[in-house]
Every structure is written in C-alpha cells, then in structure tokens.
N, C-alpha and C positions, 0 to 999 in steps of 0.2 A: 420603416413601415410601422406605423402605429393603429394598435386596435387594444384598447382599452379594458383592462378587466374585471370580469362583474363576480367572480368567485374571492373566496378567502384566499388571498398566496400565504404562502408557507415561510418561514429562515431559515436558511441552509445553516449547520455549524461552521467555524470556523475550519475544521478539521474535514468535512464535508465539504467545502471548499477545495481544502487544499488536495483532497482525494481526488475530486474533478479532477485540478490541473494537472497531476500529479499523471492522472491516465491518458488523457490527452496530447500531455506531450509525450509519454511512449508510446501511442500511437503515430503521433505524427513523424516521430525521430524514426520509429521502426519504417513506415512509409517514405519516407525522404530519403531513406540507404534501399529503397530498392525493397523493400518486406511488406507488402501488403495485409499476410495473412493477422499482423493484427487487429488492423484497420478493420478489416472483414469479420472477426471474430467477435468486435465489439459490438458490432452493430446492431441496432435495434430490429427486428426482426418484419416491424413494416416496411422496414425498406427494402427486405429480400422481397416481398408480396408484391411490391410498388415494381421488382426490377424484376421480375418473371422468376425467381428465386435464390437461394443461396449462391449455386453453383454457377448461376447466369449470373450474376453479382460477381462473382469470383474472376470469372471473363471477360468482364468489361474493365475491372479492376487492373488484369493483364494487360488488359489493351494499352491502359491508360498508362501504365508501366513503359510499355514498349515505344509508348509516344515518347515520353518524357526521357526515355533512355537517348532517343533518334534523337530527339531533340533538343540535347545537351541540357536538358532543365536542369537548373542550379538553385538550392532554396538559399537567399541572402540573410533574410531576415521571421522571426516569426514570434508572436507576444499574445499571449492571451489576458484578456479582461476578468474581474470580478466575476463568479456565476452569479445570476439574479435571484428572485425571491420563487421558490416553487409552486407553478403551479398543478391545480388538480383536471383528471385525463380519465375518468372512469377507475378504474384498477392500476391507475398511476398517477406518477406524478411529473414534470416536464421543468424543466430551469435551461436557461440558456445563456451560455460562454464563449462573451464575445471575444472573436483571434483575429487579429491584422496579421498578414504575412503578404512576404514581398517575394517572388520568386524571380530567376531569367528564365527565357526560353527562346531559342534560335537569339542571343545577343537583346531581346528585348525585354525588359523590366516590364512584370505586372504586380500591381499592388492591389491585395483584397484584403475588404473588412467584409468581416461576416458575421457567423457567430454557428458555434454546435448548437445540436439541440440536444440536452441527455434527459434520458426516460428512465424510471426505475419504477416496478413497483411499490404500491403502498407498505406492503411486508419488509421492505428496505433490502432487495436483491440490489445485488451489484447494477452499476449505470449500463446502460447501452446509449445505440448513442446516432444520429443523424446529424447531416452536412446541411446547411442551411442554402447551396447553392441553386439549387432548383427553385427557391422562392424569391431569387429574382425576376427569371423570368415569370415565373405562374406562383404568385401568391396563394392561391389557392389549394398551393399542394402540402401547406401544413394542415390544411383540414383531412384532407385522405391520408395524409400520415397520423395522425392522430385524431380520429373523428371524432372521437369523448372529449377532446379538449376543450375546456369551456371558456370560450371566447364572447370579444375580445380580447386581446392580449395586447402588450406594449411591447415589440422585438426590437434586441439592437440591429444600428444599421449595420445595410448588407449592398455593398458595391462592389467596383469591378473597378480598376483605374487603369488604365498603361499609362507607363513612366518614358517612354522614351517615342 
C-alpha cells in the first residue's frame, strides 16, 4: 500500500529501535503461549474505541484464544523488519514494524507480512501499539485509527498467503 508523505518523518535511534522490537516480541512470545493480557495492555487505546472498548477488546481476544487453542495453532516462524522513519499524528507520533510470521492452523500453513503500527506521544511515553491487519481488507481504517495522521504515508506490505 503506498501513500506518500507530505509531512517531516522523524529517525528513530538505534536504541529506539531496538526498544520496539525488544517489546514486540514480548508481546507476541506472551501471546503465542496463550497470554494475551499483554498484547491488550499495549495497545493503543484507538483501538479499544474502534472495538467498543477495552474489555470488549479483551473478549474478542479470548475468543481468539480459544479458536487458536481448538485449533491446534502452532506459531513456526516469526521475524520482524527495521521500524521506519516517524511520522507526525497530531499529539503523536506513528512508525511502523514490519513482521512476517508463519503460523499452522488445523495442519495448514499461513504465512503473513504485515507490519505494527506503534504510536507514542510527542512527550516520548512508552509505545502502544496497532495490528496492521484490518487494513487489508479496508485501507481506510488507518485514518479512523489515527485521524491526525498526516498522510500520505508509505506502508510496508501487508498480505495474507496460505502455504499449503
């Protein structure tokens, strides 16, 4: 998906970087044994508004849980990219970290490139943090998740593949 940007991006530090991946992957490691609450805890707080709220957030999470239990989900593989250059969101700021992961499910291989989106205030609070997967189907929902984002923007890709 490409949309070009008309604002100043930011450098992340090196160190800033490695923070990203650093929380990422304990989110995802804590999610993939089955522990969602930290997934949830990170999250950017438009996407509790976007899901009718925290706790309904929290429930669908479950669900998602209990799919993935039923059905033997197994995570193979999972790698995250470079975070990009920041940009500016009103009272933030937005970079995004692209992750290929390969999971099973019911015996069949699905392979996703995506990418996070993490958001932090301009003050330099801690990341939170959005799934990139709902803008496959509907592009448009990086705008209602971040409506100050001043777009254009350049995102990495974001696919869906079955392997088998």
């Amino acid at each position: 998906m490409t949309l070009c940007i008309s604002a100043t991006a930011g450098t992340l530090s090196r160190e800033e970087k490695n923070t990203l991946k650093v929380e990422i992957r304990a989110m995802y490691a804590a999610f993939e044994s089955g522990n969602a609450r930290v997934l949830l805890d990170k999250t950017h707080p438009s996407v509790y508004r976007i899901a009718g709220g925290k706790s309904a957030l929290e429930e669908s999470l479950g669900r998602a849980m209990v799919y993935l239990r039923k059905h033997r989900a197994k995570y193979i593989k999972s790698e995250l990219g470079s975070p990009t250059s920041t940009y500016p969101a009103g009272s933030e700021e937005v970079c995004f970290v692209p992750r290929t992961s390969v999971m099973e499910v019911d015996g069949k291989r699905v392979k996703t490139t995506g990418f996070l989106i993490a958001i932090r205030n301009l003050n330099g609070e801690s990341w939170r943090y959005a799934d990139s997967a709902g803008l496959v189907e509907n592009p448009k929902y990086l705008s209602v998740l971040l409506p100050e984002l001043q777009v254009p923007v350049e995102l990495p890709q974001n696919t869906v593949e079955f392997l088998d």
